[in-house]
ROZASE-227341 format. One line per field, with one value per residue: x, y, z of N, C-alpha, C, O in turn. Coordinates in nm, 3 decimals. Example, Ala and Ser with C-alpha at 12.3 -4.5 7.8 and 13.67 -1.06 7.14 Angstrom:
n.px	c(1.319,1.285) $
n.py	c(-0.569,-0.225) $
n.pz	c(0.780,0.708) $
ca.px	c(1.230,1.367) $
ca.py	c(-0.450,-0.106) $
ca.pz	c(0.780,0.714) $
c.px	c(1.320,1.290) $
c.py	c(-0.330,0.003) $
c.pz	c(0.780,0.787) $
o.px	c(1.424,1.341) $
o.py	c(-0.332,0.114) $
o.pz	c(0.846,0.804) $
This chain:
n.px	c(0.086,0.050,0.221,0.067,-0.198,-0.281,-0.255,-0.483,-0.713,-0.714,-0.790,-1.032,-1.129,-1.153,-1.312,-1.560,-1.626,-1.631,-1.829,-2.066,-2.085,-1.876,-1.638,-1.319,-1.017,-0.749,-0.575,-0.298,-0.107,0.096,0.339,0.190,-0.029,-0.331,-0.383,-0.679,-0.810,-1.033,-1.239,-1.384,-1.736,-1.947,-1.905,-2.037,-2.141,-2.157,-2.196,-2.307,-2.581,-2.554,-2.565,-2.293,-2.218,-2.050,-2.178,-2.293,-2.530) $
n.py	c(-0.118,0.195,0.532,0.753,0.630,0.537,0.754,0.878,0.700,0.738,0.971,0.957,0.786,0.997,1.188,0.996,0.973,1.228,1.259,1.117,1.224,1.194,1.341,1.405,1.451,1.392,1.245,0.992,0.872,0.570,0.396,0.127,0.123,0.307,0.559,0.717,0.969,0.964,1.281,1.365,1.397,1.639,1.608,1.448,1.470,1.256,1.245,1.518,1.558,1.444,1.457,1.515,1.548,1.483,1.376,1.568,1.753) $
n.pz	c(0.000,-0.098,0.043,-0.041,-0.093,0.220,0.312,0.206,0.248,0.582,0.611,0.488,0.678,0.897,0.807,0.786,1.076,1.154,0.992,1.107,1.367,1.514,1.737,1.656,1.757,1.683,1.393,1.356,1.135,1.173,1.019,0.866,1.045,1.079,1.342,1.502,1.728,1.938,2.067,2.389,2.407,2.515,2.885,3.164,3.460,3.693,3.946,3.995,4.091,4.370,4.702,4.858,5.128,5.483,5.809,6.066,5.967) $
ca.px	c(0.000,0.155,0.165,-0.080,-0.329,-0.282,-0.314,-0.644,-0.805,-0.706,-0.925,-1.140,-1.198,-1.156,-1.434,-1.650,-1.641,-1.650,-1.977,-2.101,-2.104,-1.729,-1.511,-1.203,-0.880,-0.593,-0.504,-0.192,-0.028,0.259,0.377,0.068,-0.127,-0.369,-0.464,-0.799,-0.785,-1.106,-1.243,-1.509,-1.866,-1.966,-1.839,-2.208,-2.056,-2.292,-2.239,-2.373,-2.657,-2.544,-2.521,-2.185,-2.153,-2.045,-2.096,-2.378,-2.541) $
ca.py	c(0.000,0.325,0.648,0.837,0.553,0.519,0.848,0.903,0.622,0.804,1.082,0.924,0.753,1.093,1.246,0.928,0.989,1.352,1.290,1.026,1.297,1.193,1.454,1.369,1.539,1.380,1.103,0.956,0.727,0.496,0.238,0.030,0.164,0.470,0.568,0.789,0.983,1.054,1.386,1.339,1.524,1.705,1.538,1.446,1.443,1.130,1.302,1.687,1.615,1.360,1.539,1.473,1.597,1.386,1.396,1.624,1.863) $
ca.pz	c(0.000,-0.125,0.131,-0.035,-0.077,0.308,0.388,0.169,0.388,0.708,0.554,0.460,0.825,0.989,0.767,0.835,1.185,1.184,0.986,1.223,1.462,1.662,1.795,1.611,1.776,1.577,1.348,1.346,1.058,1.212,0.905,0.797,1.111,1.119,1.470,1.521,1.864,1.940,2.117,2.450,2.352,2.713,2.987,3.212,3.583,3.777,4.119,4.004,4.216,4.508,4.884,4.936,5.316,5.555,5.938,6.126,5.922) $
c.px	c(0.090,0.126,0.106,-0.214,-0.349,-0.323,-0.425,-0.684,-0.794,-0.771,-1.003,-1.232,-1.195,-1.288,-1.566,-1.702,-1.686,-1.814,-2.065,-2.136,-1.990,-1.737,-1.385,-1.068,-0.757,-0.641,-0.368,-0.168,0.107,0.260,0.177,-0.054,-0.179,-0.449,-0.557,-0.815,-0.919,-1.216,-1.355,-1.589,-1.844,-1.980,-2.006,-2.097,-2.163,-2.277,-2.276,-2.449,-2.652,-2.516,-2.445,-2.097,-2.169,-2.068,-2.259,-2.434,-2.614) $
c.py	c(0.123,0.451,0.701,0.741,0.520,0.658,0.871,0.816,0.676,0.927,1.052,0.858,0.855,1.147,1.163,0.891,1.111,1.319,1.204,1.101,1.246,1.315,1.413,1.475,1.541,1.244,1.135,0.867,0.720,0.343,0.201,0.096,0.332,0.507,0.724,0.872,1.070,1.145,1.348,1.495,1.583,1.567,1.533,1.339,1.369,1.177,1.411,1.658,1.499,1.523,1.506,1.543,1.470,1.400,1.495,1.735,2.009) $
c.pz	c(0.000,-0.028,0.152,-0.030,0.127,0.367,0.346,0.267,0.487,0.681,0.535,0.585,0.875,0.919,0.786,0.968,1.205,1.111,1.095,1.330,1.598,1.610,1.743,1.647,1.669,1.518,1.317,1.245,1.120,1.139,0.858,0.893,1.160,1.289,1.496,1.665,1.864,2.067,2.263,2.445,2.572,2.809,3.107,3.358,3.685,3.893,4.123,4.100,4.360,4.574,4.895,5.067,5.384,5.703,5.942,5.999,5.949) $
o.px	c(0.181,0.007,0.060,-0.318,-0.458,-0.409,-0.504,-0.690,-0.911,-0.806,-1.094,-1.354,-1.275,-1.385,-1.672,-1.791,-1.786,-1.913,-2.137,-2.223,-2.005,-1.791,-1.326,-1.030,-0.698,-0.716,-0.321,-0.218,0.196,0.215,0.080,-0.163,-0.127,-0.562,-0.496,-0.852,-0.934,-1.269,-1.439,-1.558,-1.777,-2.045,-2.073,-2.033,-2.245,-2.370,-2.294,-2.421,-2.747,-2.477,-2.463,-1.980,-2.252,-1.965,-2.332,-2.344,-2.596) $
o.py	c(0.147,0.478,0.734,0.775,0.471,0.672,0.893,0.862,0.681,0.981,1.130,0.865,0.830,1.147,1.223,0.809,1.119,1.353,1.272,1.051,1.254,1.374,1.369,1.562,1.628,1.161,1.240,0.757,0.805,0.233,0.272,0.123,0.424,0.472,0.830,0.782,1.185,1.076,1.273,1.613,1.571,1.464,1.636,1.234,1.436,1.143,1.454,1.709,1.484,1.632,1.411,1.574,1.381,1.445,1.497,1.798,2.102) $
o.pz	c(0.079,-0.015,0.261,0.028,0.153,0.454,0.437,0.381,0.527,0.786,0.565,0.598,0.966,0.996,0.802,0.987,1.276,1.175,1.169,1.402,1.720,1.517,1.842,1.570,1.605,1.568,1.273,1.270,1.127,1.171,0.830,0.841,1.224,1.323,1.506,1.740,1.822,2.154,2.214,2.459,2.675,2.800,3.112,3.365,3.748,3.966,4.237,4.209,4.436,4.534,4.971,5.092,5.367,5.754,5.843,5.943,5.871) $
């Protein structure tokens, strides 16, 4: 597989994600392998509404 045919595919997966609706930060090509690094949408924090006091209140 020749460089550019490797890098088109790594475009071509970053744009098929980006449409997909990822967050795509980076891709990486290293040799034969393209790596996708991808972005987190809003972060949804599971203790916003716990009481976390401890002890008399």
């Amino acid at each position: 597989m020749s460089a550019s045919s490797l890098e088109e595919k790594a475009l071509r997966l970053f744009r098929t994600f980006e449409h997909a609706g990822k967050n795509v930060n980076r891709v990486t090509v290293e040799g034969r392998r393209i790596v996708l690094d991808l972005g987190q949408g809003e972060v949804v924090d599971d203790f916003e509404e716990v009481d976390m006091r401890h002890g008399k209140t």
